[in-house]
C-alpha positions in Angstrom: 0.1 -17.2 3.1 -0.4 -14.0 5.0 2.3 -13.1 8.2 3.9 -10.7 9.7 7.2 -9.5 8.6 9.1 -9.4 11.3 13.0 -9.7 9.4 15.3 -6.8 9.7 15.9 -7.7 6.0 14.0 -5.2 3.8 15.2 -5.9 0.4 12.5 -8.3 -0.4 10.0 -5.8 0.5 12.1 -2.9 -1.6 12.6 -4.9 -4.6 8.8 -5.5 -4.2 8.0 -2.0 -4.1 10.5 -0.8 -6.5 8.6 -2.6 -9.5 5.4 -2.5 -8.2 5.8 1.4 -7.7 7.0 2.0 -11.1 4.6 -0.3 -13.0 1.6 1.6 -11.1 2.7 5.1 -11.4 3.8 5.3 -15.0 3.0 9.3 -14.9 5.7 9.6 -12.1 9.3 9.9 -13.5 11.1 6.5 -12.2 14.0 8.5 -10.8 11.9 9.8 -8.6 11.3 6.1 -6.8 14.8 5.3 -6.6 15.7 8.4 -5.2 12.7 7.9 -2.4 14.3 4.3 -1.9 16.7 5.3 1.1 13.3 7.1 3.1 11.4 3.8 2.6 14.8 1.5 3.9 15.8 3.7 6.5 12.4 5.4 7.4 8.8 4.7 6.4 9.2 0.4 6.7 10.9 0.9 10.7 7.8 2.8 11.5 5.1 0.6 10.6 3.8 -2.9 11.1 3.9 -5.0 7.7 2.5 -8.1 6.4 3.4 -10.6 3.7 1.8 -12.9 0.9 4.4 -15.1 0.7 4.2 -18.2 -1.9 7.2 -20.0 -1.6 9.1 -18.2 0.4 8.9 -15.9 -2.2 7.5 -12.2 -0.8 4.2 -11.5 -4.0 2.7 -8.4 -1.6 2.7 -6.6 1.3 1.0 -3.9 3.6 2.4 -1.7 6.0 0.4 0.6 8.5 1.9 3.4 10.7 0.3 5.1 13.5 -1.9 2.3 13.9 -4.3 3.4 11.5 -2.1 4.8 8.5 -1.9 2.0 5.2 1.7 3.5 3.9 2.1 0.9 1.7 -0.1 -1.7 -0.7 2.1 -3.6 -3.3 1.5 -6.6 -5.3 4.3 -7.8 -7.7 2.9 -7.1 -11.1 3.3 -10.8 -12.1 1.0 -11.3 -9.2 -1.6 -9.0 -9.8 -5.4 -9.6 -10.3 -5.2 -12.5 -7.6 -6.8 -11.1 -5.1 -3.2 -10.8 -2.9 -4.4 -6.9 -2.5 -7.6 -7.3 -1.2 -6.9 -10.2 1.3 -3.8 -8.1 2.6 -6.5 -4.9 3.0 -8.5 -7.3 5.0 -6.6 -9.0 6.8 -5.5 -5.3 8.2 -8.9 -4.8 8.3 -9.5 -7.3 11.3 -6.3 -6.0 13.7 -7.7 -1.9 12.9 -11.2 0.0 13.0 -10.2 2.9 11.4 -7.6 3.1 8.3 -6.6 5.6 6.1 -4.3 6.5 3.1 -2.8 8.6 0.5 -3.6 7.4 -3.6 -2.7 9.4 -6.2 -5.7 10.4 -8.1 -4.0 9.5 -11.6 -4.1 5.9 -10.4 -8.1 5.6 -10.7 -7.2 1.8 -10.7 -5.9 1.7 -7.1 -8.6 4.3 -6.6 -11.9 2.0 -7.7 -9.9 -1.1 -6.0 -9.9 0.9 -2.6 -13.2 1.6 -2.9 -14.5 -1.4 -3.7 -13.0 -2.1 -0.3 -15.1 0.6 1.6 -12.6 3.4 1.6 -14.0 6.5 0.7 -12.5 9.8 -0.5 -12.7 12.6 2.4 -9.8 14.9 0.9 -7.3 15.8 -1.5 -4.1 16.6 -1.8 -1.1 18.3 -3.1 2.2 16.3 -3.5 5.3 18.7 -4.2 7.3 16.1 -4.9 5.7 15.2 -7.9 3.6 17.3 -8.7 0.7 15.4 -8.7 -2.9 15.6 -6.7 -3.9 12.8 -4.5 -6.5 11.9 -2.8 -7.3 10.8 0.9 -9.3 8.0 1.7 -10.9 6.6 4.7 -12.5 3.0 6.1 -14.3 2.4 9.2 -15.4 -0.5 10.6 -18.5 0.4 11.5 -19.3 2.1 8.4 -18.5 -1.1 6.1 -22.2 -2.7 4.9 -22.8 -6.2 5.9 -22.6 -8.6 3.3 
């Protein structure tokens, strides 16, 4: 269920992350998202290495690292959430990096506690002008992750 998307065809993976975005960010004016659309197209999804849950044929999450260690992106169609499509994607990344880190606002305390639960911890915060909101910065290691 999980591959690499390798398609020059984004739109799957916009329209994805164009209700996903929206539904988790509810304090964020939705203008704001289709005004950042073009930087995601054009920008942000060139730049990094993504992979799909795909059921279907039908694209219910992806993740996308930059910079080899960057996760830019995490988004689960909201008709697919609470399946557990977010936390294989994280680990699935998990396996091909030692080091990851990324960028959460702090008003989403749900994506918060899910990254933690993963073993990303909070080593910064943040100041987004854009918005106007605080984020915070969170970091996984490998060899910091407790053996289950």
């Amino acid at each position: 269920m999980i591959r690499e998307w390798l398609d020059d065809d984004t739109s799957p993976l916009l329209t994805l992350w164009m209700a996903s975005t929206i539904h988790a960010h509810p304090f964020i004016d939705e203008s704001y998202w289709h005004e950042s659309e073009a930087l995601v197209r054009e920008v942000y999804l060139p730049a990094a290495v993504t992979w799909v849950w795909e059921e279907d044929g039908v694209v219910k999450g992806f993740v996308s690292v930059m910079e080899s260690q960057f996760v830019g992106a995490l988004f689960v169609a909201p008709d697919a959430e609470r399946r557990g499509i977010g936390s294989a994607l994280l680990n699935h990344v998990k396996q091909h990096y030692s080091e990851l880190s990324l960028e959460v606002y702090q008003k989403n305390s749900r994506a918060v506690n899910f990254y933690h639960a993963l073993g990303f911890r909070i080593e910064d915060s943040a100041w987004q002008e854009e918005t106007q909101h605080p984020t915070w910065i969170m970091r996984w290691q490998a060899d910091q992750t407790p053996l289950a």
